[in-house]
N, C-alpha and C positions, 0 to 999 in steps of 0.2 A: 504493500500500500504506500510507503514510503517514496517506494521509485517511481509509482505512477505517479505521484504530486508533484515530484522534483520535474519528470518530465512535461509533464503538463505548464506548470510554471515556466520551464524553459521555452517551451517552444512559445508559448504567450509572449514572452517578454524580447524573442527574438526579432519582432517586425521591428518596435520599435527601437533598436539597435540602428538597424539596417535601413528603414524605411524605403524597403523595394515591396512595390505593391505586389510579387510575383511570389516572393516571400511569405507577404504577411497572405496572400490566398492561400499558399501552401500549406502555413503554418495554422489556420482556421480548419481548415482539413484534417490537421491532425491532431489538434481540438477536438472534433468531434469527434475521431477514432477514439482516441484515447480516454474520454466524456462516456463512450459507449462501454468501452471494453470495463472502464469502473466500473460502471453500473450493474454492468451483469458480472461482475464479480464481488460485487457486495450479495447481489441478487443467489447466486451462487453459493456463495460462504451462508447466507439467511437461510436457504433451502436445505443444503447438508448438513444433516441433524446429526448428533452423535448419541450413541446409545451404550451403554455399559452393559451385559447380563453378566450375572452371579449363578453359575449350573452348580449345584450341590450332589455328591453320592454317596451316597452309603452301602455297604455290602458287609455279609457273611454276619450279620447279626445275631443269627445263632440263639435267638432270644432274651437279648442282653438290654431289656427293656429297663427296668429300673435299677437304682443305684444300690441295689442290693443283692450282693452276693449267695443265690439260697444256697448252694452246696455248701458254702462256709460259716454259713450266717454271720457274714459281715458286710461292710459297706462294699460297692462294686469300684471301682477305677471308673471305668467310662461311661456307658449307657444311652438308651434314646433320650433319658432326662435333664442330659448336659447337652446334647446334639441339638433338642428343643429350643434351648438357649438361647446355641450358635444361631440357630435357624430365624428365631424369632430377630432376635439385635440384627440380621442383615437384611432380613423383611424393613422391619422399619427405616435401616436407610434407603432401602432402594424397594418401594411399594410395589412398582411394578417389570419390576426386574429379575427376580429371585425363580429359579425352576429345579426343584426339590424331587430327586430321583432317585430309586432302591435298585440294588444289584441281586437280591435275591438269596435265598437261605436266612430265611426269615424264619420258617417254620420247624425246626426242631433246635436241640442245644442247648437249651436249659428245660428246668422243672415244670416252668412255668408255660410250654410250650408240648409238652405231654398231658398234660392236666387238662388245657384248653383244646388239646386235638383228641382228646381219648375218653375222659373223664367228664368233663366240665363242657358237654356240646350243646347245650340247651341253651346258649346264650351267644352271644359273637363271638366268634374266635379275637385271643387278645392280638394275633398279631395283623388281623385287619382294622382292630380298633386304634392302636399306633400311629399305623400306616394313614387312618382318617384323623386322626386326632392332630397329624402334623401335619396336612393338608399336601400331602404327596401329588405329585401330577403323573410320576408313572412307576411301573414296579417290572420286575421279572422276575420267572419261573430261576428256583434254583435246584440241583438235584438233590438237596435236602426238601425240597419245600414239593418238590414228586416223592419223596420217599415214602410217607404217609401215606400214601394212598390216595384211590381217588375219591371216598369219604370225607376226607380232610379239607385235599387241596381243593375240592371244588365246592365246598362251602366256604371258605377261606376268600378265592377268588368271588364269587358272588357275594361278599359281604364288602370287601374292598372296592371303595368308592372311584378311585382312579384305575386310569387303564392297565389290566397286568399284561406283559405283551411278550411274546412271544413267536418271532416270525421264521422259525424251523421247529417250530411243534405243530403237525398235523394230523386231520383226524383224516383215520383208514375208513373206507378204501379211496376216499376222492382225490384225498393227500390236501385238503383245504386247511384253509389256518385254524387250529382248536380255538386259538381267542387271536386279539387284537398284535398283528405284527409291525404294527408301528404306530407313534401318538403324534400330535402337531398340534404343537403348544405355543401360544403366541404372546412375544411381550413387546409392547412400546412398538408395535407394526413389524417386529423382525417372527419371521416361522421359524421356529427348531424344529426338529424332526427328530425321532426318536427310535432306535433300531433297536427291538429287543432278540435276545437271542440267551441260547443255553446248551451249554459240552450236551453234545449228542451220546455221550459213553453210556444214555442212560439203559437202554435194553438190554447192557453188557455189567450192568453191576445188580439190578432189580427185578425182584420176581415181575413178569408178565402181568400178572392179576393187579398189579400197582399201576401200570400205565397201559392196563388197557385198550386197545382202540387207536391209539396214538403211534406217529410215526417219526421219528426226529433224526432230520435232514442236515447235512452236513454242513458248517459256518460261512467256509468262506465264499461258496456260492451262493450261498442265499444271502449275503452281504451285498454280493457286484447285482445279483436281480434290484434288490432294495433300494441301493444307493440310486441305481440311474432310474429307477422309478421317482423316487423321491426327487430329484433334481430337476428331471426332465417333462415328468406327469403332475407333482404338487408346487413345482417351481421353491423348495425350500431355501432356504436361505441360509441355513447352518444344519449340519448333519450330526447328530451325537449316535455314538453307539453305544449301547449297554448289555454289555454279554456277563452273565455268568460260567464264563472260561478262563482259566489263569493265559500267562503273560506265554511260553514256550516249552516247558517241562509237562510232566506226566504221560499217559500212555500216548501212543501214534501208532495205528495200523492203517493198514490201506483201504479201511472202510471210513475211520473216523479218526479226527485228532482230539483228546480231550481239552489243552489248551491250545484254543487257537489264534490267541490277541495280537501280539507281536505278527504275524503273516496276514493278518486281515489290513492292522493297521497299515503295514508296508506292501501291500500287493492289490489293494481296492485303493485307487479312487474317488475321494470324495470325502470321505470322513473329515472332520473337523476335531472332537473329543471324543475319544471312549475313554465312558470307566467301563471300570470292570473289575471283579474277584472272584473265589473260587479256591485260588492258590493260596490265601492268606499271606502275601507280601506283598508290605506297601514296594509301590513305588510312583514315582515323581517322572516322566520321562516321556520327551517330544522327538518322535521320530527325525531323521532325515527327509523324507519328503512333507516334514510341519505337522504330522500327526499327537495329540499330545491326551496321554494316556496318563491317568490316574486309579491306583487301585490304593484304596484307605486301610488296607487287611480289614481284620476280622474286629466281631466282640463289640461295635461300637466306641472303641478310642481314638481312632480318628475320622474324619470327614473328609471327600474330596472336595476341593473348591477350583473352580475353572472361571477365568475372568474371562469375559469378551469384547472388546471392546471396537462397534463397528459405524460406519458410516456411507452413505450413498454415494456412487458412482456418478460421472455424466450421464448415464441411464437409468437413474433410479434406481440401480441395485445394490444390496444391500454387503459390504463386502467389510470382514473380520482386518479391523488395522491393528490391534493390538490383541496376541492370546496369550495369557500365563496359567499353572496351574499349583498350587501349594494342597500339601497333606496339615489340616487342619488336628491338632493334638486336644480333644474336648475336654482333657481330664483337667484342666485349668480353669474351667468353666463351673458357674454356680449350678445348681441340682435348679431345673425347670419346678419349683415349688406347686404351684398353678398342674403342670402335670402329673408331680405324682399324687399331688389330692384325685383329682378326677381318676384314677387307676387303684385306689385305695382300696376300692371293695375287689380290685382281683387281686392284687398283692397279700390281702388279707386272707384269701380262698386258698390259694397257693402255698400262705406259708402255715396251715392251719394242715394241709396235705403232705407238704413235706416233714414236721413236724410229727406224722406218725411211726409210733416206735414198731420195730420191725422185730428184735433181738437182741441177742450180745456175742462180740466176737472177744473172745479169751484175750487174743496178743494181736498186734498189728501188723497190719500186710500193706507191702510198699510196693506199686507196679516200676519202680525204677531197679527194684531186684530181676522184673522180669529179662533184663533184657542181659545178666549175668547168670542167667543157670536156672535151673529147676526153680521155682517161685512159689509161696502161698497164693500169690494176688492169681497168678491166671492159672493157678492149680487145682483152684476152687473154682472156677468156670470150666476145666475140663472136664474136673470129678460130676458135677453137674450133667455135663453134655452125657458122657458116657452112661450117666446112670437112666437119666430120661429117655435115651433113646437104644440102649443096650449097644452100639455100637462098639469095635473093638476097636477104634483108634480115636483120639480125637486131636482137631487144630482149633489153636486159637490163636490172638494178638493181645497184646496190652490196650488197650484203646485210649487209655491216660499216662501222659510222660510222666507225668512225676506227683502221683496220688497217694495217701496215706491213709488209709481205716482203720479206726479201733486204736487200742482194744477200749474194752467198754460197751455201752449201748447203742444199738444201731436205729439209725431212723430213715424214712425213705429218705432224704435226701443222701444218704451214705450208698445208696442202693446206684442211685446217677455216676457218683464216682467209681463203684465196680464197673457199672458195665454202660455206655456213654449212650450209645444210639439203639434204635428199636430195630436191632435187627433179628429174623427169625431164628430156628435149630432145625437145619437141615440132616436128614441121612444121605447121604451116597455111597456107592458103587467105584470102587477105586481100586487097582493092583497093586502090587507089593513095591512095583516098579514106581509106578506112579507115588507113592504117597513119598519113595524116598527124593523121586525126581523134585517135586513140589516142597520139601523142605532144604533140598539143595538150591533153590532160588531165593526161598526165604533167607537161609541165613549167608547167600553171597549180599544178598541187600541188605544185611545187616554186622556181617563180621568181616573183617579185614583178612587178606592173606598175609599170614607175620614170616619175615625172612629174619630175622633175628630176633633177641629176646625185648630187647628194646620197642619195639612198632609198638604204635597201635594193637591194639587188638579187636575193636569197633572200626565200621566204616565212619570216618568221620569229615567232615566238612566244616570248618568255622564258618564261612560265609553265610551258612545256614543259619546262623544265629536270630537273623530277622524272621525268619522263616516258621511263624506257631505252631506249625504241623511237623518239624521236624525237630528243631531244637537241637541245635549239633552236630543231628545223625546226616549221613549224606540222600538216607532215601527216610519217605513214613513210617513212621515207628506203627502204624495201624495194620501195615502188611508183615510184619518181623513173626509171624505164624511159629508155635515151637508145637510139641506134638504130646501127647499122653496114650499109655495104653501100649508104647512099645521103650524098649532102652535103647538108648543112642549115646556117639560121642561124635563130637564137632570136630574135625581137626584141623585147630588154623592155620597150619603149617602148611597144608594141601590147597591148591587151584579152584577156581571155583567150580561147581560141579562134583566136585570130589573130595569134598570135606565131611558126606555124613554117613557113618558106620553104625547102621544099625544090629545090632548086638541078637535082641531077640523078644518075644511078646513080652511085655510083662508080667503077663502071668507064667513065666517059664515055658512056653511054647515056641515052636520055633518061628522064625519070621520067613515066611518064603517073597519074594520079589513074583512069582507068578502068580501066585496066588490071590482072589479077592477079598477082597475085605470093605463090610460096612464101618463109612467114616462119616464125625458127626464134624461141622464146621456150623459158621453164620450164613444167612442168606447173601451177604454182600458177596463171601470167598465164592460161595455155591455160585453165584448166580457171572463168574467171570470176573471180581473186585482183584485189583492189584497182579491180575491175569498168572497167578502162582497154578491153577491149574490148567489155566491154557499154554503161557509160553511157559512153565514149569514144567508141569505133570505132563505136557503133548497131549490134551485133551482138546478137539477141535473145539469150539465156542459153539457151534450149530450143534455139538450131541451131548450139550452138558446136560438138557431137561431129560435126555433119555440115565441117565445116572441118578436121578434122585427117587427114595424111597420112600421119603417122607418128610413133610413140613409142617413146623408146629404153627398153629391157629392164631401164638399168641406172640410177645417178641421176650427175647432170652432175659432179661432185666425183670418181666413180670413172674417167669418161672423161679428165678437166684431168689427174689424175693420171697414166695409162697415157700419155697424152699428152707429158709433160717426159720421163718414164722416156725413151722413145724419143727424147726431139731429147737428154738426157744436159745441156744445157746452153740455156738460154733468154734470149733478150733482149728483154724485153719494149719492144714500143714502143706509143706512140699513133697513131691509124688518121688524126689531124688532119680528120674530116669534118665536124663542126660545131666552132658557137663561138657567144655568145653578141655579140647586135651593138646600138645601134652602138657600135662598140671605145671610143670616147671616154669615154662611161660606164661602159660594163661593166669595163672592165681595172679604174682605181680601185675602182670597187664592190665588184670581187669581193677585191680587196685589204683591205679595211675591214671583206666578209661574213667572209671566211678566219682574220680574228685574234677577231673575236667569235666564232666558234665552235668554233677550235682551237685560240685563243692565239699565232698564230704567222702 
C-alpha cells in the first residue's frame, strides 16, 4: 500500500515539474490505472476473509470417562472430564470454529464400560452419553467398540447423537455402507469433510456371530474412492481422515494391513489431517507431501489439536495458509466439575458394582512374573481353562504388564485386573506339531536369542517406551502365549524356531508331535489374534472354524469370577512346567531383564 501512494504521488507531481502537456496526459493515465488497481485491492484485501479452525481428536479411550480410577480406587491422570475442559475454554474463544472428533474404542477398557454394555442396558449406554454430553460432531467404529457384539454396538450407535462413520464397513451381500462413511461439517463457510475408516483385521481376530453380516474393505482404496468423491462430487474444502488404524507396524498380509496410516497418508491425494489411533502412540508428524497426522494414544491424557488457518483465492476458494498440529497433555487441566455432576448417578452404579466382594486370594500374584517362568497370575487362568473345558493343553497371555492382586479380599474390580477384555474359552483341535510350532513364535516374540551370558534375555526395545501396549518389550506382551498341561524348556541359547523342548504331558504321559490334542485358548488366539496359529502353528486362517469344538456363551472374566465365589478363598500357585534354560544364564539374565523393566 505504501508503494502505490508513493507512486501515485509521483506520477501527480511529475507534470508539474515538466509542464509538457504530453506528460501530464500520460501521467492522468496512470492516475487512473493506479486509482483502479487500489481500489480493487482494498476491495480485494475486504473480501479475503481469514478463518482459523480448531479440529480436536480423541482416540482409544478405552473408557476413561471420569477422573476416577475404579480398578485402583483412586483419582485417574486424565479423562473425558479434563478433555471437557480443554474442549469447553477453546469453544468459547472461537464459537464457531471448534470441530470435536472421536477415533474410536470407546466401548470397552474399563469397568465402567462392561457394566453399561452387559449389565446396566436399560438405560443409555454411558459411552454414547459422553460422546452427546461433549457435543461431538463425528465418531468411529473401533475394533474394540465391534468386539461387543452386535447387541452392544448397535445400541450404542443409535443412541449416539453425531455421525459414527465408517466408510469400509459394509453390509453383505450389496457391500453398501452399514452406517455413514463420511460427515461434512461446516464452520465460518469452510466444509470439512470427514473420512471415517477402521483396521479391517476384524474377521481375523473375532468370532463371526460379532460382526455379522458385515464386510470390511481394505483402507487404502477406499480412501482414493473417498477423497476424489469428496473433492470433486461435494466440492470440500479441507479433507480430514479419521481411521482407527495405527501409524505402520502390526500385522500385513496380502488381504489386509492392520495399520494403515503412514501409506494412506503418503500414497492418497488429498488429505489435509488424519488423526488416528489404535497403536497407542502418540505422535506429532507432517508428512513430506504436507500431510499432518496426529494420534493423542490412549486413556484420554492427551488430545489432538490441529490448527487451520485458511483464506480465499482469486476464485473464491477456500485454501489452508497456515496448518500446525500439537499433542495437547489434559492432565494439567481442572476436572470438568459441571461434568462429573451430570455423570454422578452412573459413577455411583459402577462403583457400587465394582465394589462387590468376590473372595480372598491367600498371597499375591504379579503378571510381571509372567513373563519370567511358570507364574501364579496366568496359572490361575490356565488351571481355569483346563478345568472348564477338560482340554489337555492350555494357552494363554498376561493381558496386564505390570498388575498386582491380593493377597487379601477380592472384589470385582480385582476381577478386571486378572483378566482385561471379554474374550470367550474356546476348544480346539491342534497337533503335537502344531501346539509346539505356535509357542515357538510366541516366545521368539518374546525372548531374545543370548550369544553370551551377558545379552538380554527379553526381546527388548527402549524406543518402545512410548508405546502403552508394549512397554519395553519389542512386540505385545498380549501375544507372549506360555502353555499348561505339558512341561517344557525355553532355550535361549537356540535360533528362533528352535528354542522349545517339550519334555512330556504333564500328567506323565508322553507328548507325541503327531498326535491330536484338544486345546483350550481365548477367542481373540482362536479366532487368528497375533496370527500364533496361523503364521505359527501353519494353520491356514480359512480352516480355523473347522478346529473349534466348543465356545463358551459367556466371556472368560465372568467364569474366573463364579469360579473364586465358589472355592470363597484361593491360593494361587505356579503349575512349575516350564523354565527358561540353561539356568546359568537365564537366572542372572532375567534378574538384570526384571529391574530394567520394572525397577525392581
Amino acid at each position: 500500500m505504501p508503494n502505490i501512494l508513493f507512486n501515485v504521488f509521483f506520477f501527480v507531481s511529475l507534470p508539474k515539474i515538466t509542464g509538457n502537456m504530453t506528460k501530464r496526459l500520460f501521467s492522468l493515465g496512470l492516475l487512473l490505472i493506479m486509482c483502479t488497481t487500489l481500489s480493487q485491492s482494498v476491495m480485494a484485501q475486504d473480501d479475503s476473509k481469514i478463518v482459523t479452525l480448531h479440529l480436536l481428536g480423541t482416540t482409544d479411550v478405552h473408557g476413561a470417562f471420569f477422573p476416577i480410577d475404579f480398578l485402583n480406587n483412586k483419582p485417574a491422570e486424565g479423562s473425558m472430564a479434563r478433555i471437557s475442559t480443554y474442549v469447553n475454554k477453546l469453544r468459547s474463544l472461537n464459537p464457531d470454529g471448534v470441530i470435536l472428533l472421536d477415533n474410536g474404542d470407546i466401548l470397552q477398557g474399563q469397568p465402567t464400560n462392561y457394566y453399561y454394555n452387559f449389565i446396566k442396558t436399560d438405560v443409555p449406554n454411558v459411552a454414547a452419553e459422553v460422546v452427546n454430553y461433549l457435543h461431538y460432531d463425528a465418531q468411529v467404529f473401533g475394533n474394540h467398540d465391534i468386539e461387543p457384539g452386535h447387541l452392544v454396538y448397535d445400541k450404542w450407535a443409535s443412541e449416539v447423537k453425531c455421525p459414527v462413520l465408517g466408510a469400509n464397513i459394509l453390509l453383505l451381500p450389496e457391500r453398501k455402507c452399514f452406517t455413514k462413511p463420511y460427515a461434512i461439517i461446516e464452520r465460518q463457510g469452510v466444509k470439512v469433510a470427514v473420512i471415517g475408516m477402521l483396521t479391517p483385521a476384524i474377521p481375523f481376530w473375532l468370532n463371526e456371530s460379532i460382526w455379522s453380516g458385515l464386510y470390511f474393505e481394505e483402507m487404502l482404496e477406499t480412501a482414493k474412492y473417498w477423497v476424489n468423491y469428496l473433492r470433486e462430487g461435494r466440492k470440500a474444502d479441507v479433507i480430514v481422515g479419521l481411521f482407527h488404524s495405527g501409524w505402520d507396524d502390526g500385522i500385513s498380509t496380502p488381504t489386509y494391513d492392520e495399520n494403515a496410516t503412514e501409506k494412506i497418508a503418503e500414497q492418497v491425494p488429498g488429505f489435509d489431517v488424519i488423526f488416528y489411533g489404535h497403536d497407542h502412540i502418540a505422535r506429532n508428524e507432517t508428512t513430506d507431501n504436507g500431510v499432518l497426522c496426529l494420534n493423542p494414544a490412549n486413556n484420554a491424557v492427551k488430545v489432538g489439536h490441529a490448527i487451520l488457518k485458511l483464506s480465499t483465492d482469486s476464485n473464491g476458494q477456500w485454501v489452508i495458509r497456515e496448518k500446525r498440529g500439537e499433542l495437547v497433555d489434559v492432565r494439567g487441566e481442572a476436572i470438568d466439575q459441571s461434568y462429573v455432576d451430570h455423570f454422578k448417578p452412573y459413577t455411583d452404579s459402577v462403583t457400587t458394582y465394582i465394589n462387590d466382594y468376590i473372595g480372598n486370594l491367600t498371597s499375591a500374584i504379579r503378571s510381571s512374573d509372567c513373563y519370567f517362568g511358570s507364574a501364579p497370575f496366568t496359572d490361575l487362568i490356565h488351571q481355569l481353562q483346563l478345568r472348564l473345558t477338560g482340554a489337555d493343553i492350555s494357552f494363554t497371555a498376561p493381558l496386564q504388564f505390570n498388575m498386582v492382586i491380593g493377597p487379601g479380599k477380592i472384589y470385582m474390580r480385582d476381577m478386571f485386573k486378572l483378566y482385561r477384555f471379554e474374550n470367550r474359552l474356546c476348544t480346539v483341535y491342534m497337533t503335537g506339531e502344531e501346539i509346539r510350532k505356535h509357542l515357538e513364535m510366541s516366545y521368539d516374540l518374546w525372548v531374545n536369542t543370548m550369544t553370551e551370558p551377558d545379552d538380554h534375555i527379553m526381546l527388548l526395545n527402549d524406543d518402545s517406551r512410548n508405546d502403552n501396549q508394549r512397554s519395553g518389550f519389542k512386540n505385545y506382551t498380549f501375544n507372549f502365549d506360555s502353555a499348561a498341561g505339558i512341561d517344557y524348556e525355553v532355550d535361549v541359547t537356540k535360533p528362533n524356531g528352535k528354542k522349545i523342548h517339550i519334555i512330556k504331558m504333564s500328567n506323565g504321559k508322553p507328548f507325541d508331535e503327531k498326535k491330536w490334542y484338544k486345546v483350550a485358548m481365548n477367542s481373540y488366539r482362536y479366532h487368528g489374534g497375533g496370527e500364533l496359529l496361523t503364521a505359527g502353528a501353519g494353520i491356514p486362517s480359512d480352516s480355523l472354524h473347522r478346529r473349534l469344538i466348543d465356545m463358551s456363551s459367556l466371556d472368560l472374566r465372568h467364569y474366573l469370577t463364579e469360579e473364586i465365589r465358589r472355592e470363597g478363598s484361593i491360593t494361587p500357585k505356579s503349575n512349575n512346567n516350564w523354565r527358561f534354560v540353561p539356568v546359568s544364564w537365564a537366572a542372572p539374565a532375567i534378574k538384570r531383564d526384571r529391574k530394567k523393566l520394572f525397577g525392581k
